[in-house]
C-alpha positions in Angstrom: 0.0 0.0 0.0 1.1 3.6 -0.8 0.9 5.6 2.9 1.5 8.6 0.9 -1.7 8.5 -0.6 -3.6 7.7 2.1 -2.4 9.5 5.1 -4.7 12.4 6.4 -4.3 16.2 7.0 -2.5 16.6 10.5 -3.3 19.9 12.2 0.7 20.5 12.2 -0.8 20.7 8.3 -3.3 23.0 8.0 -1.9 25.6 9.8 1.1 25.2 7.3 -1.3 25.2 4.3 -3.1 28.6 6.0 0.5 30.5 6.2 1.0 29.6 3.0 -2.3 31.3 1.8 -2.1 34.7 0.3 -2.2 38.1 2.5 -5.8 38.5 1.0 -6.8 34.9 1.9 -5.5 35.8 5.3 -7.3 39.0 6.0 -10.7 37.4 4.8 -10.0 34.8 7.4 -9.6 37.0 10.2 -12.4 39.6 9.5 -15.0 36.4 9.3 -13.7 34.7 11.8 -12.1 37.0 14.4 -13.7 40.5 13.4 -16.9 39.0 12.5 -19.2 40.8 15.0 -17.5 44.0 14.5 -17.8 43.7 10.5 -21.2 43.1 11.3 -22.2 46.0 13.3 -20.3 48.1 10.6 -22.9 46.5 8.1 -25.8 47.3 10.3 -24.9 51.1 10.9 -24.4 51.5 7.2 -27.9 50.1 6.4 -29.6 51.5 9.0 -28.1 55.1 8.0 -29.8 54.5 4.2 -33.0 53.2 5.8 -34.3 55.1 8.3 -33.2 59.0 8.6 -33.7 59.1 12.0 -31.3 56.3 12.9 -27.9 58.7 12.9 -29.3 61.4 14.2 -27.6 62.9 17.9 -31.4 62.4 19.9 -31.4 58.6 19.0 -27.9 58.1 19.5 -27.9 59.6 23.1 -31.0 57.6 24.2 -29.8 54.6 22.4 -26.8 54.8 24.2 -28.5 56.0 27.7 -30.4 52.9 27.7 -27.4 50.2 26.9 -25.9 52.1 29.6 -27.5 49.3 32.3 -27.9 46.6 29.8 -23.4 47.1 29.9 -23.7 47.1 33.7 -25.8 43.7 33.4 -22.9 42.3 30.7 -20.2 43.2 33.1 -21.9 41.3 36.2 -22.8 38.2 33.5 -18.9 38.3 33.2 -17.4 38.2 36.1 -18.8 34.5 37.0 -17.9 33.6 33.3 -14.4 34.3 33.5 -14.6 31.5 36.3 -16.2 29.1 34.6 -20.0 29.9 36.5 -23.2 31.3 35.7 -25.4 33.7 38.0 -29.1 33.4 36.4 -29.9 35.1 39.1 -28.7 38.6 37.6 -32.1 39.8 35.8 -34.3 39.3 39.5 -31.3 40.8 41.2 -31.5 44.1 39.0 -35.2 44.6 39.8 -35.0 43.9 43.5 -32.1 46.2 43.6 -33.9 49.3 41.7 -37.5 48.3 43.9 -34.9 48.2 47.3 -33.9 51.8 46.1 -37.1 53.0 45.3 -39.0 51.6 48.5 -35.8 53.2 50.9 -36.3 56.7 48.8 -40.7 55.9 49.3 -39.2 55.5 53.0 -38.0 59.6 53.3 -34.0 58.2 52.9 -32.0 60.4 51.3 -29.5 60.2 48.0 -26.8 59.4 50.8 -28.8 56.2 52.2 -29.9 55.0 49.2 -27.2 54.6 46.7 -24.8 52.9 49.4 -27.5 50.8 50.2 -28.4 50.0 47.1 -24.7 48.4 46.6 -24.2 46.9 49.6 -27.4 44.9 48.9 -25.7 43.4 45.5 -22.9 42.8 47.0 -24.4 40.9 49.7 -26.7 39.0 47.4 -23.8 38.1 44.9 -21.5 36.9 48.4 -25.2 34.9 49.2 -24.5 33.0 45.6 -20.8 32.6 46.2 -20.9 31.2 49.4 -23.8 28.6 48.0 -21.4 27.3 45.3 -18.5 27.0 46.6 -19.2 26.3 50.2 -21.9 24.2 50.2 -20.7 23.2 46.5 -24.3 23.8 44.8 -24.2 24.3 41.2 -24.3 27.6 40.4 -27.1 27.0 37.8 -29.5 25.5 40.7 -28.3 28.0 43.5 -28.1 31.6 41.8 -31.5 30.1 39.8 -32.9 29.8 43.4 -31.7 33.0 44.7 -33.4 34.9 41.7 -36.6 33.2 42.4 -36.5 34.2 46.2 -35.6 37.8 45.1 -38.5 38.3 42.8 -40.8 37.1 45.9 -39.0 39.8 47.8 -39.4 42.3 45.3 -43.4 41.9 45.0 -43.1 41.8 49.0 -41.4 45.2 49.4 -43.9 46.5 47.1 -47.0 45.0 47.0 -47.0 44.4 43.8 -47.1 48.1 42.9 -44.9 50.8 41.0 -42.7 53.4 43.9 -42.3 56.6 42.0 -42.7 59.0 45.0 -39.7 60.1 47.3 -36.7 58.8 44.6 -33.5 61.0 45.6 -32.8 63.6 42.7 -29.4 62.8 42.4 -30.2 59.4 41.6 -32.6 60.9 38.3 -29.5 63.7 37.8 -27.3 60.4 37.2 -30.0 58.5 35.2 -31.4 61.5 33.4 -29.0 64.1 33.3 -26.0 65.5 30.7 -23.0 66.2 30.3 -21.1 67.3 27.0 -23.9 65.6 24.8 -23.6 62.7 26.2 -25.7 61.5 29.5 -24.4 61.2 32.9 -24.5 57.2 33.0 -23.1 57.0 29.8 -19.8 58.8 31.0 -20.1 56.5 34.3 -20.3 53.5 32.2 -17.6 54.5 30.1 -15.5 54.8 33.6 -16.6 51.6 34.3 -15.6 49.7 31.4 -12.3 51.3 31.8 -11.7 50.2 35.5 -12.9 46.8 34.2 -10.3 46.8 31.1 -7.3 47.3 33.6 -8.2 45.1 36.2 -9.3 42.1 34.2 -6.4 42.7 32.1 -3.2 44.4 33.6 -4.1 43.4 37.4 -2.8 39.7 39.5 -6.0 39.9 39.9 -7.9 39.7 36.3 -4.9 36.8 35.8 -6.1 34.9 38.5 -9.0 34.7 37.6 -8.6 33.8 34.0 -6.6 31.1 35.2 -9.2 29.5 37.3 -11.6 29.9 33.8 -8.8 28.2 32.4 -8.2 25.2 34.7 -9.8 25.3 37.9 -7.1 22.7 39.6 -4.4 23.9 37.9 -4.8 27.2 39.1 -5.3 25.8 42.6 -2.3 23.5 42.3 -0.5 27.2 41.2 -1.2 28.4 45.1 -4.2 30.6 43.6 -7.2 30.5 46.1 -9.8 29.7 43.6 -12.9 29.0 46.3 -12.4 32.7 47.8 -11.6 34.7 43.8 -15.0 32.6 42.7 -16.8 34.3 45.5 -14.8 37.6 45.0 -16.4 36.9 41.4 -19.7 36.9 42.4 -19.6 39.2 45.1 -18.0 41.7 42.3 -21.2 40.7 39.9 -23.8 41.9 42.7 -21.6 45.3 43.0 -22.2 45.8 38.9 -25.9 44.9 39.2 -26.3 47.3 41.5 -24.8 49.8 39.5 -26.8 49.1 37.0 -29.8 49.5 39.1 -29.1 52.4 40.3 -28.7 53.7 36.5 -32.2 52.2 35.8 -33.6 53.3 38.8 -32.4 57.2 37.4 -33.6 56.6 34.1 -37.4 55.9 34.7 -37.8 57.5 38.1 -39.2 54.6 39.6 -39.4 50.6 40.6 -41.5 48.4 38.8 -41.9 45.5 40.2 -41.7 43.3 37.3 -38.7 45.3 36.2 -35.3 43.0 35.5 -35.9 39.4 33.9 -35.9 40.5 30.4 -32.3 42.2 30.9 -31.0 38.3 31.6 -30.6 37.2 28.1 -29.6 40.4 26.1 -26.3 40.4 28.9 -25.7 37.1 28.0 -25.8 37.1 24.8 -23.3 40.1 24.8 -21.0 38.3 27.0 -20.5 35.2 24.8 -20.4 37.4 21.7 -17.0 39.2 23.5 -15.2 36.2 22.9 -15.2 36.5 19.5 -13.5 40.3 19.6 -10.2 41.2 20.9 -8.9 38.5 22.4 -10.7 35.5 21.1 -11.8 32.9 23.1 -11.5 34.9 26.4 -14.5 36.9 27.8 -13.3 40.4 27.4 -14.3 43.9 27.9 -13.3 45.6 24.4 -15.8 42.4 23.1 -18.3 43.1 25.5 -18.8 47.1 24.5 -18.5 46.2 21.0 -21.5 43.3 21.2 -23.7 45.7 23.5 -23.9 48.4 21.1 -24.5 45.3 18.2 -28.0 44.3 19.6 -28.3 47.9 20.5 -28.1 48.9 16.9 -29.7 45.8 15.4 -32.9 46.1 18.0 -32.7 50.0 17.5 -32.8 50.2 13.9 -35.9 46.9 13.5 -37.4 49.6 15.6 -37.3 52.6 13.9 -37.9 50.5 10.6 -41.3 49.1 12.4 -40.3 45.7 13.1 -42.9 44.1 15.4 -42.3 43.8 19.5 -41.1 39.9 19.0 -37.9 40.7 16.7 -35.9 41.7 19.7 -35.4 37.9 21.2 -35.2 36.6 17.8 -32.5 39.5 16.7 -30.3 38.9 20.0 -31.3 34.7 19.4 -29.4 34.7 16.2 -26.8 36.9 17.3 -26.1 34.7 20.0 -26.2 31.5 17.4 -23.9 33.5 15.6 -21.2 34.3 18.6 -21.2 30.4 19.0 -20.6 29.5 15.8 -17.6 32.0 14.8 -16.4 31.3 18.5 -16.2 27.6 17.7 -14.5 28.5 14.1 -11.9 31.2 16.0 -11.0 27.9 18.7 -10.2 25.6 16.0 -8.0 28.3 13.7 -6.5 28.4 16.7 -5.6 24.6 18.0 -4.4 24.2 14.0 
């Protein structure tokens, strides 16, 4: 038998067959593979611009971005557990107990001072709640932070009976949700700060390393003298601190709590944060991936919008962009292991 003619294609191969493609060859490759969500949103912005007038104009691009503002906060929180290899489902109750907590102290004659501390200091004690049920009593974070949204939606209708607070919210909170500053609004700007704080940590800090590592290999990075029980409930504790930025943003925005306020922020923040990993650093949840898929669905659901599209083509939009982040993630790991 000739073993020439039938040996296969060793992945020592095909990465020898892909330098030897052409510089154009190579450039296709990485915008569809590595750049795909960015060449998308590109795409979207320039089709949007020809069909709808309204879609680059300043008014919609401040709101637009005022309103990602928490959606960004939520993606952030989504993250942190992530990069350690957990989930927290219990992110979308969390937000709109958070916002109702504020409203209900601010209903309660507490002032700006009260509120906004509390506010954070209840997320963080909530997202410590879902650390300490994973790793401590070793309950899968699915099951545990799944459990401690469902009690926190109970708590939510509790606080308020089931009714919108509107009366007695602090006006700095609505300055920071409603307010301007050089075009742009207040939470936008404190977002913006957010992301950068996130960027350096996650990426320049012992830190952000540590826990990449423990995303990377949970025992290995335990084995490497990192304490990988007390970063994951750093992690989540960290999460509960975004969330309640975020619902302190929210809370600003609209002025009041709405009691069923929150669950529908779940899946747009998780589909951002899987998208990430196709941007920037591919394969690795990142923040530079995270603000470029945020304003992606922004755009997408913004312009459906203004071009009429019905109320359901939001979840099927950020559905298929989600189905998309998968699929190019899956391409970008295998470029890579050739």
């Amino acid at each position: 038998m000739n073993t020439a003619t039938t040996r296969t294609e060793s992945p020592r191969d095909a990465a020898f067959e892909t330098r030897k493609a052409g510089p154009i060859r190579r450039f296709v490759d990485m915008v569809l593979v590595r750049y795909a969500s960015v060449a998308l949103l590109l795409a979207l912005i320039v089709a949007f611009s020809f069909l709808s007038p309204q879609f680059l104009t300043n008014r919609n691009w401040q709101n637009l971005l005022v309103v990602q503002s928490v959606v960004t906060c939520m993606c952030f929180a989504a993250t942190m557990p992530l990069i350690v290899g957990e989930f927290d489902l219990s992110l979308g109750s969390m937000i709109g107990f958070l916002a109702m907590f504020g409203a209900y102290l601010g209903e309660e004659g507490f002032t700006a001072e009260i509120v906004i501390p509390g506010m954070l200091i209840a997320g963080v004690l909530v997202g410590l709640i879902n650390g300490l049920l994973t790793v401590k009593l070793h309950i899968s974070s699915f099951i545990a932070t799944l459990g401690t949204g469902i009690v926190l939606s109970g708590v939510t209708l509790g606080i308020s009976n089931g009714q919108v607070l509107f009366s007695g919210i602090p006006k700095l909170l609505t300055t920071i949700g409603q307010g301007r500053w050089l075009g742009l609004g207040v939470s936008v700007w404190l977002t913006l700060v957010l992301a950068l704080i996130m960027f350096f940590v996650l990426e320049h800090t012992p830190f952000g390393r540590r826990l990449y590592a423990i995303g990377g290999s949970e025992r290995v990075a335990f084995l490497a003298g990192v304490p990988t029980g007390k970063m994951k409930i750093t992690a989540f504790a960290v999460a509960g601190l975004l969330v309640g930025v975020g619902a302190i943003f929210a809370l600003g925005q609209t002025g009041a709590g709405n009691p069923s306020f929150g669950p529908e922020l779940l899946l747009p923040a998780y589909a951002a944060a899987f998208l990430s990993v196709t941007t920037y650093r591919p394969g690795y949840y990142n923040v530079p991936g995270i603000v470029v898929a945020i304003i992606l669905l922004a755009v997408g659901f913004n312009g459906m919008n203004l071009l009429g599209a019905p109320f359901w083509a939001q979840p099927i939009f950020n559905g298929a962009v989600l189905l998309l982040a998968v699929v190019t993630a899956r391409a970008e790991s295998r470029q890579i292991k050739n």
